[in-house]
C-alpha positions as CSV (number, residue, x, y, z in Angstrom):
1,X,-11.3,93.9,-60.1
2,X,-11.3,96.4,-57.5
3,X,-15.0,96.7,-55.7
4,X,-14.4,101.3,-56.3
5,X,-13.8,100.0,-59.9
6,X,-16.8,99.0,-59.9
7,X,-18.7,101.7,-58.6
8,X,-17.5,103.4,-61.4
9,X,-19.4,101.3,-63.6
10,X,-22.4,101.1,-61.9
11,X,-23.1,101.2,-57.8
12,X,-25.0,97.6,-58.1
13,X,-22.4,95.5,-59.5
14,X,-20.8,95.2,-55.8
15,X,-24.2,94.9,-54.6
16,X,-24.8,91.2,-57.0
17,X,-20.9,90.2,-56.1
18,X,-21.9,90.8,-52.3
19,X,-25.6,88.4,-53.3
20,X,-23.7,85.9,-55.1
21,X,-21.6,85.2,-52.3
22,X,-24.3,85.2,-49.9
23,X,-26.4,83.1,-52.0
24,X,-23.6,80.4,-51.9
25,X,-24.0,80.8,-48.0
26,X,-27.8,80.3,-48.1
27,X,-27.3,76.8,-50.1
28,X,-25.1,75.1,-47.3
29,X,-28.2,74.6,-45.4
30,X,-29.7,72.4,-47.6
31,X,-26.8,69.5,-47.4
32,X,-26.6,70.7,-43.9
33,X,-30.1,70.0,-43.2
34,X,-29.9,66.4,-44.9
35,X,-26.3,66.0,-42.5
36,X,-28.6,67.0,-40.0
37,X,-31.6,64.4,-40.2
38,X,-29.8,61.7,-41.1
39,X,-27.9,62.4,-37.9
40,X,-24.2,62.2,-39.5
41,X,-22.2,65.2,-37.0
42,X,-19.2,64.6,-39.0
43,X,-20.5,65.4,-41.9
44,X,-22.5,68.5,-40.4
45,X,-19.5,70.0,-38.6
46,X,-17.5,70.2,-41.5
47,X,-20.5,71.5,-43.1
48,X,-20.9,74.1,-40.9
49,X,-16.7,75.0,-41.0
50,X,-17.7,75.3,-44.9
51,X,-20.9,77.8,-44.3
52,X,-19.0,79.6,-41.7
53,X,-16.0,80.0,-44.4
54,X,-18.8,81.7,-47.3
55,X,-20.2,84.1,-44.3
56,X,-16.8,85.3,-43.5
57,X,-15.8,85.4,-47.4
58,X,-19.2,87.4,-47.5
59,X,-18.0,89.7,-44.7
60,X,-14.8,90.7,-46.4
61,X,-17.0,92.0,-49.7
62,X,-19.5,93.6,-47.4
63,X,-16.4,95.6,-45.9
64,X,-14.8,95.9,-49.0
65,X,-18.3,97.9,-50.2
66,X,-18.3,99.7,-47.1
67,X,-14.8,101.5,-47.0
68,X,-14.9,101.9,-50.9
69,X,-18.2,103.3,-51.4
70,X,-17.7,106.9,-53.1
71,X,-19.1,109.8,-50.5
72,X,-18.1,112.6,-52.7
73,X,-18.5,111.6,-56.4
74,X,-22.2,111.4,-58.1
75,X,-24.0,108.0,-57.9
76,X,-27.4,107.2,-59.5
77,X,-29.0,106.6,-56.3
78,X,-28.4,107.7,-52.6
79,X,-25.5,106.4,-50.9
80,X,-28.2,105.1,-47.8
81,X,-30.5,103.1,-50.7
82,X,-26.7,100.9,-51.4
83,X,-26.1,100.2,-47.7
84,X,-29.5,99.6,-46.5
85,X,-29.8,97.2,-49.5
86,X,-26.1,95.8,-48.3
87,X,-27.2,95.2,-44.6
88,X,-30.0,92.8,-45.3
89,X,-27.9,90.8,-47.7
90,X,-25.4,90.2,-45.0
91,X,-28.3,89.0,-42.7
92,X,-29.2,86.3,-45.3
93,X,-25.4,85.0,-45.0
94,X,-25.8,85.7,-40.7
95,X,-28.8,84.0,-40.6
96,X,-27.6,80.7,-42.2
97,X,-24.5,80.6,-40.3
98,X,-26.5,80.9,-37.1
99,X,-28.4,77.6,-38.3
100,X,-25.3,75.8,-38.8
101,X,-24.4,77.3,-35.3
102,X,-27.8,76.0,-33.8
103,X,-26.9,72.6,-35.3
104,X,-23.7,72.2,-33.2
105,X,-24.7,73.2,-30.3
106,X,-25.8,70.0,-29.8
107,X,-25.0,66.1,-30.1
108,X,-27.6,63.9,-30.8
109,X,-30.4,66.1,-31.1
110,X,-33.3,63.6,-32.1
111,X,-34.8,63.5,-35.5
112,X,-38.1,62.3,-35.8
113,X,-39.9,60.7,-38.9
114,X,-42.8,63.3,-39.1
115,X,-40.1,66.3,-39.5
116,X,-37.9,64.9,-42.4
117,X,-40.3,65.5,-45.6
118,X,-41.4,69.1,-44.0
119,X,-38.2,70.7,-43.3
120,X,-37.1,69.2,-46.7
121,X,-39.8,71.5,-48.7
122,X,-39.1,74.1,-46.0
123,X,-35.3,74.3,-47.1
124,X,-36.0,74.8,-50.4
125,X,-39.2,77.0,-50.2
126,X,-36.1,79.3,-48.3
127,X,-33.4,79.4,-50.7
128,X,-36.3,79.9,-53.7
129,X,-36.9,83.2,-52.0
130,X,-33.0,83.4,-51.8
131,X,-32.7,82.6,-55.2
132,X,-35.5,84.9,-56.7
133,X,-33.8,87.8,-54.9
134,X,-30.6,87.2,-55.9
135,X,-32.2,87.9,-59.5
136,X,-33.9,90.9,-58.4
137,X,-30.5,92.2,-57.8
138,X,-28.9,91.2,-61.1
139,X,-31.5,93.4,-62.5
140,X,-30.6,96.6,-61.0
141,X,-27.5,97.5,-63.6
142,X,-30.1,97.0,-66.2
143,X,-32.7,98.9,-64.5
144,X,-30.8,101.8,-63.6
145,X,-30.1,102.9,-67.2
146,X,-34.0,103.3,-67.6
147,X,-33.7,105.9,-64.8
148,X,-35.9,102.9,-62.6
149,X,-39.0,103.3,-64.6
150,X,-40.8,102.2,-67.7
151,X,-41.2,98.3,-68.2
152,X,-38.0,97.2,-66.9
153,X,-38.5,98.6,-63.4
154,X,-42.4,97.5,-63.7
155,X,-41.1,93.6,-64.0
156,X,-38.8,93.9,-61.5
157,X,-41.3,95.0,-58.9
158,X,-43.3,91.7,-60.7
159,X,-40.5,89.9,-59.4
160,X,-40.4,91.8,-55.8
161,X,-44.2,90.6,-55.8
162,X,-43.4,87.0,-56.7
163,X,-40.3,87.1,-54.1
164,X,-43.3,88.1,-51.2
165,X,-45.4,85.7,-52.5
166,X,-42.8,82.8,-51.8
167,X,-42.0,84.3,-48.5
168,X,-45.2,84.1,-47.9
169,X,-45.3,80.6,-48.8
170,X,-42.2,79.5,-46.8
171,X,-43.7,81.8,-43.6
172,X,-46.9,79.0,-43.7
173,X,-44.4,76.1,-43.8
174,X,-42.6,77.1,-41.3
175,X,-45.8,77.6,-38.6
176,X,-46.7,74.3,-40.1
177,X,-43.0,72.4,-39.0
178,X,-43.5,74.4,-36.0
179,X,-46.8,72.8,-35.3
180,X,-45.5,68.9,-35.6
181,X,-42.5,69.6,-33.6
182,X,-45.0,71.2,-31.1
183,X,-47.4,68.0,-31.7
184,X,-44.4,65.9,-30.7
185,X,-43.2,67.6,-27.6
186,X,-43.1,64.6,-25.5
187,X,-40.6,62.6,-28.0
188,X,-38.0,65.3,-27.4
189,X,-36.4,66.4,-24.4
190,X,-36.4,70.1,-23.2
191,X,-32.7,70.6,-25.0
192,X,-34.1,69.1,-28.3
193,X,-37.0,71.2,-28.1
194,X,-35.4,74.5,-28.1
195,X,-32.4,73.5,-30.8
196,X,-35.0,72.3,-33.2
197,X,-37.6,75.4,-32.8
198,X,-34.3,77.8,-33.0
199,X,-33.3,76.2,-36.1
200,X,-36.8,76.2,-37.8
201,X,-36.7,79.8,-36.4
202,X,-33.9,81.2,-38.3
203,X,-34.2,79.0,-41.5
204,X,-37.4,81.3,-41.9
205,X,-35.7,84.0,-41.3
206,X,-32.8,83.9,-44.4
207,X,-36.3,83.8,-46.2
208,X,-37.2,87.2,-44.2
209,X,-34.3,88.9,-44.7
210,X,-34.3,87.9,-48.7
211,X,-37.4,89.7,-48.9
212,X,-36.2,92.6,-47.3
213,X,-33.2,93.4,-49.6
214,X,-36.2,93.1,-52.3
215,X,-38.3,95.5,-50.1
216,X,-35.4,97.7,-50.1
217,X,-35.1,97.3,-53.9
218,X,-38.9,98.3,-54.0
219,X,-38.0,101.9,-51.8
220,X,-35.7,102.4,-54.2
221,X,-37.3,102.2,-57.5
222,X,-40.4,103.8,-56.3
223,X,-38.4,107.3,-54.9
């Protein structure tokens, strides 16, 4: 089906094809993270070819929702709300390609005992906040037909809450992985250094940018 097909159904239907797709993207990094300790590049770089593939298949829907976007026919919310909403999902999908990216630049950056177990529960503390907003946006159709109020908007903004929370969450991990890596500097050499605090760097920030499609969510339901 055609994404202007869809608008004619409902202007957030292209918006959970476009998070499906980028969720996909998101959960590379967690095979690519355990390619990545257990220091197997073969494994990571075709990894990486496999991420890079989702955030270009993720690119062609964003596009695709882009050029096809009605300008001149009514929609249920403001043309700005959809593309605003739009952008930060594509920075979820940007963001884990640039930590397969980080990964590569690389050989035999050093992996050290005290970092495997945190980055582990870091990982997946950042794709629950990818996941949770991913159903935040499969409840906008729903939603919608309530004109964004009564109790279906009201537990969706309980889900926007629970989506900060985990951000939240994933924020103190991520000072925390920071900290041994910091704790450690005299293990790693100066090239190391900078690849591992880059990639702890923008792992937390697919979390960031999950929360703000569910900020963006929040504008729109409270207008």
């Amino acid at each position: 089906m055609k994404i202007f097909e869809l608008f004619r159904k409902s202007p957030f239907e292209p918006l959970e094809e476009m998070m499906a797709k980028v969720k996909e993207c998101a959960h590379g990094i967690e095979p690519l993270f355990e390619a990545f300790l257990a220091e197997d590049r073969e494994e990571m770089m075709r990894l990486k070819k496999e991420i890079s593939h989702l955030e270009f298949e993720a690119d062609k829907i964003k596009d695709s929702i882009r050029s096809s976007l009605p300008r001149s026919i009514f929609l249920s919310v403001a043309r700005e709300d959809i593309l605003h909403i739009l952008a930060n999902e594509d920075s979820v999908a940007d963001a884990s390609e640039d930590v397969a990216v980080l990964m590569s630049l690389k050989k035999d950056v050093k992996v050290i005992e005290e970092l495997i177990e945190p980055v582990r529960t870091l990982v997946k503390e950042v794709l629950s906040v990818v996941d949770m907003a991913y159903d935040v946006i499969r409840e906008l159709p729903l939603v919608s037909e309530t004109s964004f109020g009564g109790p279906e908007a009201q537990r969706v903004i309980t889900m926007i809450d629970k989506v900060c929370d985990m951000e939240h969450h994933s924020d103190e991990t991520q000072k925390e992985v920071a900290r041994i890596i910091l704790n450690n500097e005299d293990k790693f050499s100066a090239g190391d250094l900078w690849v591992w605090l880059n990639i702890i760097r923008k792992t937390g920030d697919i979390a960031n940018y999950a929360e703000k499609v569910c900020n963006q969510v929040r504008l729109l339901l409270s207008k």
